[in-house]
N, C-alpha and C positions, 0 to 999 in steps of 0.2 A: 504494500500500500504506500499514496506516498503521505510523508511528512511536509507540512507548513510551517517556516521558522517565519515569524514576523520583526521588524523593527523600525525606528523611527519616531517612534512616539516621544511625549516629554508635555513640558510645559512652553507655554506660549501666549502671550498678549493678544488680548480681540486687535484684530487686522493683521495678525502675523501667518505665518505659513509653517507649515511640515510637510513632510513628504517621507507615508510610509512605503514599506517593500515589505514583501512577502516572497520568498524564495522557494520553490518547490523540488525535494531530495530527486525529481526524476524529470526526464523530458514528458512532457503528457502528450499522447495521440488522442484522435478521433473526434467525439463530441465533448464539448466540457464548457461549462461558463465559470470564470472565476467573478467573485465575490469581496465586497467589505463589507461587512454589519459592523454596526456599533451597538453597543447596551450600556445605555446610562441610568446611577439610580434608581431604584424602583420602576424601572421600564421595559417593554417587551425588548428583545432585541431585532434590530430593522437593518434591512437590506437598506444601503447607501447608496452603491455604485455595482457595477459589475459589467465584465466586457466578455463577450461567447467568443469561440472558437472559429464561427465566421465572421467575425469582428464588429458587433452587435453593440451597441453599449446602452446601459441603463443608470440613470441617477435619480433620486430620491429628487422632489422637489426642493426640499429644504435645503437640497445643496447645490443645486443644478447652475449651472456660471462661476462656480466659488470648486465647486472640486474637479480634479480631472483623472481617471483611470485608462494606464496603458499599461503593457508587457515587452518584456524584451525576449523572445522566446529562445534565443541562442542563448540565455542565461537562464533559463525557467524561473525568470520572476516576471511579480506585476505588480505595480507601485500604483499609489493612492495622492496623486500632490492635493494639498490643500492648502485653498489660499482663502484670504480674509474671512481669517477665523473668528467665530464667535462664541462669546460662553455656551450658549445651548446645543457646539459640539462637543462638550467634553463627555466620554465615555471609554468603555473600552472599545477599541476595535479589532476584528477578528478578522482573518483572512479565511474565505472558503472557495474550495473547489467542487464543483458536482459535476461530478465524472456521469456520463451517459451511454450504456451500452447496449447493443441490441438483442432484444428479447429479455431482458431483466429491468430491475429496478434502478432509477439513477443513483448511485452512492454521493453519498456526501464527506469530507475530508477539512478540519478545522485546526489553523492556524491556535497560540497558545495566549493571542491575544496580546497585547500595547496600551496601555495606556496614554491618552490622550487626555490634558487637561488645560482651560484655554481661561484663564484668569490674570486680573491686572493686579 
């Protein structure tokens, strides 16, 4: 299976920027969309951003202009930039992959999480 190491996270001032990464222990084939959720506080945890395998991409409204999701696939990672941060991103964020194979179920595959926290 593969493993998700994430990093990047920290602290950072509303209008300031990070840029996490998530690294994947293998090259991935076939179907797959990778993933950032965050989970802050007593909240569900929600899909952010995420870009498919035929390079699809999806962001939350809440962050839509303000984040951007890409991969480097020669490195098996996919980075999360985030700019003009504001307090009500602070959570953790998790990197996921959901693998898609034919005739079974999609598997899912989660990063060990970054804190992110965005305070003056």
């Amino acid at each position: 299976q593969v493993q998700l190491v994430e990093s990047g996270g920290g602290l950072v001032q509303p209008g300031g920027s990070l840029r996490l990464s998530c690294a994947a222990s293998a090259t991935i084939f076939g179907s797959y969309a990778m993933g950032w959720h965050r989970q802050a506080p007593g909240k569900q945890r929600e899909l952010v951003a995420a870009l498919t395998s035929g390079g699809v991409t999806y962001y939350a409204d809440s962050v839509k202009g303000r984040f951007t999701i890409s991969s480097d696939n020669a490195k098996n990672t996919v980075y999360l930039q985030m700019n003009s941060l504001k307090p009500e991103d602070t959570a953790v964020y998790y990197c996921n992959l959901r693998k898609y194979y034919n005739g079974d179920q999609p598997r899912d595959y989660w990063g060990q999480g970054t804190q992110v926290t965005v305070s003056s």
